[in-house]
C-alpha positions as a Markdown table, in Angstrom:
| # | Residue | x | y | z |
|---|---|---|---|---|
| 1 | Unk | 0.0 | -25.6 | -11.1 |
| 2 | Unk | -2.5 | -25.7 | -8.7 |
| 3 | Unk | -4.0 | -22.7 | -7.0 |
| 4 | Unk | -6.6 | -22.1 | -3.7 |
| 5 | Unk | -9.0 | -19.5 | -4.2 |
| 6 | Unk | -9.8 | -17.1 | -1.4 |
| 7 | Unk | -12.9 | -14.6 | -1.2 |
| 8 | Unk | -12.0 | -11.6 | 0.9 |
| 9 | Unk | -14.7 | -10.9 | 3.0 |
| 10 | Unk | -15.6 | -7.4 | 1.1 |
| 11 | Unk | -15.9 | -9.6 | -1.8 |
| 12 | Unk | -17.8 | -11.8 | 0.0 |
| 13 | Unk | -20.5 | -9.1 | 1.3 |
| 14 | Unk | -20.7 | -7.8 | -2.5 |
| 15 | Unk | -21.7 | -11.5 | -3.3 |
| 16 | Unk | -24.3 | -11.8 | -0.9 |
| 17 | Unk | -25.5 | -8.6 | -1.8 |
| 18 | Unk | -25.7 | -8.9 | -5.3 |
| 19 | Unk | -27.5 | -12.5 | -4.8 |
| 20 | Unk | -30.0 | -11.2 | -2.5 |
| 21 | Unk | -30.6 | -8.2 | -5.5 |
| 22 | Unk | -31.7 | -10.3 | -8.4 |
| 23 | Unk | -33.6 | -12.9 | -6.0 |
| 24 | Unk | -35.8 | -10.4 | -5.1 |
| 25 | Unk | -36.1 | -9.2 | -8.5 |
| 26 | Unk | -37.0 | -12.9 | -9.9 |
| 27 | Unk | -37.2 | -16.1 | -7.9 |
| 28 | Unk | -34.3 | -18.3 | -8.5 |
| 29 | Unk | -32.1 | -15.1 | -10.5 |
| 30 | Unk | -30.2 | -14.9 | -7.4 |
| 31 | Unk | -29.3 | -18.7 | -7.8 |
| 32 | Unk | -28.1 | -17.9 | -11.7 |
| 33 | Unk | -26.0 | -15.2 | -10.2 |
| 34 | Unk | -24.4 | -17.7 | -7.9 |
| 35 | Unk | -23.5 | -20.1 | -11.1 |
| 36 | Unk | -22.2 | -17.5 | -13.2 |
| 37 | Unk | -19.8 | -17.0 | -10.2 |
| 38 | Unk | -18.5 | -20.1 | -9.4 |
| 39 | Unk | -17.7 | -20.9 | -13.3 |
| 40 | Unk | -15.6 | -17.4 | -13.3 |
| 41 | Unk | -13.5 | -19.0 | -10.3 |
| 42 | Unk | -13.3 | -21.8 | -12.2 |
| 43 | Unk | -11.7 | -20.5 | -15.2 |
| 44 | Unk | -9.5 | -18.0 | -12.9 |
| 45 | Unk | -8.2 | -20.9 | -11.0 |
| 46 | Unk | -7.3 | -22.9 | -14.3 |
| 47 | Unk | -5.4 | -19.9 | -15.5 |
| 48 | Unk | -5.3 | -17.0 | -13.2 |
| 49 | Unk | -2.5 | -14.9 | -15.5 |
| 50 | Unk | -4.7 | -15.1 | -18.8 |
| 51 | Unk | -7.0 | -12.1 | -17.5 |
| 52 | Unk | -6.6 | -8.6 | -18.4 |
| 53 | Unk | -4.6 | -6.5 | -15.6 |
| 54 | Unk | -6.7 | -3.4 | -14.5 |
| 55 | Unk | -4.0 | -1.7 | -11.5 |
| 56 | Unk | -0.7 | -3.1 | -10.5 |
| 57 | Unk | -1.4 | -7.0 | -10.0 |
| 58 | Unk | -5.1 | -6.8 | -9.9 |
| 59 | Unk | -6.9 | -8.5 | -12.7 |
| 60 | Unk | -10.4 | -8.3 | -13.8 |
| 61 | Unk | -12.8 | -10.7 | -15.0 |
| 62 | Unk | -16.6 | -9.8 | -16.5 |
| 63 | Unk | -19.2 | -12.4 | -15.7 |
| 64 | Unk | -20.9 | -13.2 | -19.1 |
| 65 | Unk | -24.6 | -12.7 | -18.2 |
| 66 | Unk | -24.4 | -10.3 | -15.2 |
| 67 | Unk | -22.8 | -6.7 | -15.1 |
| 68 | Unk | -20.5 | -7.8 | -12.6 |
| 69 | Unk | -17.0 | -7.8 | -13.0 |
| 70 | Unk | -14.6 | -10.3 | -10.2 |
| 71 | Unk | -11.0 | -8.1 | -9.3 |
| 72 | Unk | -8.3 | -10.6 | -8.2 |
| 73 | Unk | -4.9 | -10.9 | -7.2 |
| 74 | Unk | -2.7 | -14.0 | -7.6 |
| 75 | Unk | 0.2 | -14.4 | -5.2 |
| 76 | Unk | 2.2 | -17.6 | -5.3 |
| 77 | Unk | -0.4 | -20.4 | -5.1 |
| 78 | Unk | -3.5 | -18.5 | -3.7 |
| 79 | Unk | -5.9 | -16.5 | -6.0 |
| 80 | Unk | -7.7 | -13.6 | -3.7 |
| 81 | Unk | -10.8 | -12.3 | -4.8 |
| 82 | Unk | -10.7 | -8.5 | -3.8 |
| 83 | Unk | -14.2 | -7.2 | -5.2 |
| 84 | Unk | -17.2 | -8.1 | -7.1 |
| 85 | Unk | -18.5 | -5.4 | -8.4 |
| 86 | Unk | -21.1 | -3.8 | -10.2 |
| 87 | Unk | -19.7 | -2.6 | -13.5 |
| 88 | Unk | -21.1 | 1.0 | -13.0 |
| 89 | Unk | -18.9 | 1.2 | -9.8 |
| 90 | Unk | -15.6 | 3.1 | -9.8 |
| 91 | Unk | -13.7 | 0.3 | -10.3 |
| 92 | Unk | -10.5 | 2.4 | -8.8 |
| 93 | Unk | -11.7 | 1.9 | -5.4 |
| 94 | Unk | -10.5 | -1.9 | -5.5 |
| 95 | Unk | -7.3 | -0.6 | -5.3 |
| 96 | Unk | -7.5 | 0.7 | -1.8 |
| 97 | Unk | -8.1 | -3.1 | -1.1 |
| 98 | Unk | -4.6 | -4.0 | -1.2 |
C-alpha cells in the first residue's frame, strides 16, 4: 500500500525551528537534522502501523541521532505528521492537535 505524507504546519514550524537551532550551533548540523528527518518519513511511509502508539491513534517515532521524537497519525492512505518535538516536551500536548 502506498501512503502520502503530510506535515501539518505546527510540525512544520517545529522543523524549521529545530533546523535553524543546531545550524546556529554548528554550520551544516542543521542540514544533518534535516536528513535524519526525511529517513524517519521514509521508514513511516514504508510501514506507518509498525511504530509504537503513544494516545489514541497517534504514533511516535525517535530520530536516532537527535532528541526529537515525529508524532503521526495514519488515516486511510495519508500519514500526517502532527508534531516534532523535543523529547523534553510534554509530549501530551500533541494530543490537543487532533
Amino acid at each position: 500500500m502506498s501512503y502520502s505524507l503530510l506535515i501539518r504546519p505546527e510540525a512544520r514550524a517545529e522543523i524549521e525551528s529545530g533546523f535553524d537551532w543546531y545550524q546556529v550551533r554548528r554550520a551544516g548540523l542543521g542540514f544533518e537534522f534535516e536528513t535524519c528527518l526525511e529517513d524517519v518519513f521514509a521508514r513511516i511511509l514504508r510501514d506507518p502501523e509498525s511504530y509504537a502508539v503513544i494516545f489514541d491513534d497517534i504514533r511516535r517515532v525517535p530520530l536516532k541521532r537527535f532528541p526529537y521524537g515525529v508524532f503521526y497519525r495514519v488515516r486511510h492512505q495519508q500519514v500526517a505528521v502532527l508534531a516534532v518535538f523535543h523529547c523534553r516536551r510534554d509530549v501530551r500536548t500533541v494530543k490537543q492537535r487532533q
